[in-house]
C-alpha positions, -999 to +999 in steps of 0.1 A: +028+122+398+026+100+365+012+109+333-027+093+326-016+061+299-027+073+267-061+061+255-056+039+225-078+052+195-108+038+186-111+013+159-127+018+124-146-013+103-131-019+069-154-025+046-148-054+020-134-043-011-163-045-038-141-056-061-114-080-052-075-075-069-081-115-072-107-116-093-097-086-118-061-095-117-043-121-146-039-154-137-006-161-137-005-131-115-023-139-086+004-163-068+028-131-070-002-107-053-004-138-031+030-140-019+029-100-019-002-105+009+015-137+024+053-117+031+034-088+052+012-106+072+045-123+086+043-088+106+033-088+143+023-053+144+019-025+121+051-012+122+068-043+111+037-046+082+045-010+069+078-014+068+077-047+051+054-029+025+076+000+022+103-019+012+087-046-009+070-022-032+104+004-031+124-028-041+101-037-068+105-006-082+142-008-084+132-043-105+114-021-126+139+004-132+165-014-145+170-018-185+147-038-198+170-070-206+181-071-172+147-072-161+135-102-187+166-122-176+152-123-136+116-126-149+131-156-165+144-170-130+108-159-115+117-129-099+090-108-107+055-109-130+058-096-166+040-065-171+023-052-198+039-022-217+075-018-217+079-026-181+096+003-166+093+022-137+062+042-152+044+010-160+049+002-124+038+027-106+011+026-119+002-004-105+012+004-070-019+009-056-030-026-072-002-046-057-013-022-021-051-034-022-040-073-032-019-072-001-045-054+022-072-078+004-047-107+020-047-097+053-082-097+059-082-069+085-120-057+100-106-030+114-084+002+113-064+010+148-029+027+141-015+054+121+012+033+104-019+010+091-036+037+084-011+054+064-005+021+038-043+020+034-047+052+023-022+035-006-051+013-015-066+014-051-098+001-034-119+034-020-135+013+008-097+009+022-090+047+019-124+059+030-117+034+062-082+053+067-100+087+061-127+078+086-100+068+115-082+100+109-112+123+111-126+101+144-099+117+167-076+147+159-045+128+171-055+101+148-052+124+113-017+140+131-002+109+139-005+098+097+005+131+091+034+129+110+044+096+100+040+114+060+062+133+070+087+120+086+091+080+077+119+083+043+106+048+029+070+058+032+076+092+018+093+077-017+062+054-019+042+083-017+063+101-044+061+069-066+025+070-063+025+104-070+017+096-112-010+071-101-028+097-084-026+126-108-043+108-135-068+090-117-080+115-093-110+141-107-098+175-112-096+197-077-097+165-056-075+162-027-048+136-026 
């Protein structure tokens, strides 16, 4: 006897983002959140797409933790944009849910279907992509234990949670849950 397939969840709308990354960001930023947007969609599925935004982000923040003259000498080659502040890691993570929202805004998605997707936009700086990831995980059971599970278990995703970690703490109200 063989096992019923399983039954593929049910997918979530995403609302628009009220406020586009685009619109707020600098100038001379956009073609950087652009090519941020541009290198994930590349991805056939959502495995791929986290991945890819895993290690983007996790690479950018190597960028940012190196001294700063090493960094102004590949800024100079157009490696990465200039931040404001000193630059370092702190500076960046702070923007990390920024840079996770431009690239979600890129891709343009109506609808939330997998854990691994899930997962990245619960990343987001916009609420309307976390409230969609909070909504798909509350629909089904399996749904909030699969992202769980991933949170747990997937090493890149974990340090980009960890990076995230200062991000969170000072822009969540006190006795929210993260």
């Amino acid at each position: 006897m063989t096992a019923p397939a399983p039954i593929a969840p049910a997918p979530i709308a995403i609302d628009k983002p009220a406020r586009s990354v685009f619109d707020t960001s600098p100038e001379k930023l956009r073609p950087f959140l652009e090519g941020l947007a541009a290198r994930v969609s590349g991805g056939s599925n959502w495995l791929v797409r986290k991945k890819t935004v895993c290690d983007l982000l996790l690479g950018l923040d190597a960028f940012f933790a190196l001294p700063a003259a090493e960094r102004r000498a590949l800024m100079a080659g157009g490696a990465a944009p200039e931040e404001d502040g000193d630059g370092g890691p702190a500076d960046f993570r702070k923007v990390l849910p920024l840079y996770v929202g431009a690239i979600l805004e890129g891709l343009d998605e109506s609808a939330l279907t997998a854990p691994e997707q899930a997962a990245i936009y619960l990343l987001s700086i916009h609420p309307e992509h976390q409230q969609a990831a909070e909504r798909w995980m509350l629909a089904d059971p399996r749904n909030g234990k699969a992202v769980r599970k991933l949170m747990r278990t997937d090493r890149r995703y974990r340090q980009l949670m960890d990076r995230m970690a200062d991000h969170w703490r000072n822009t969540r109200a006190p006795g929210a849950v993260a």
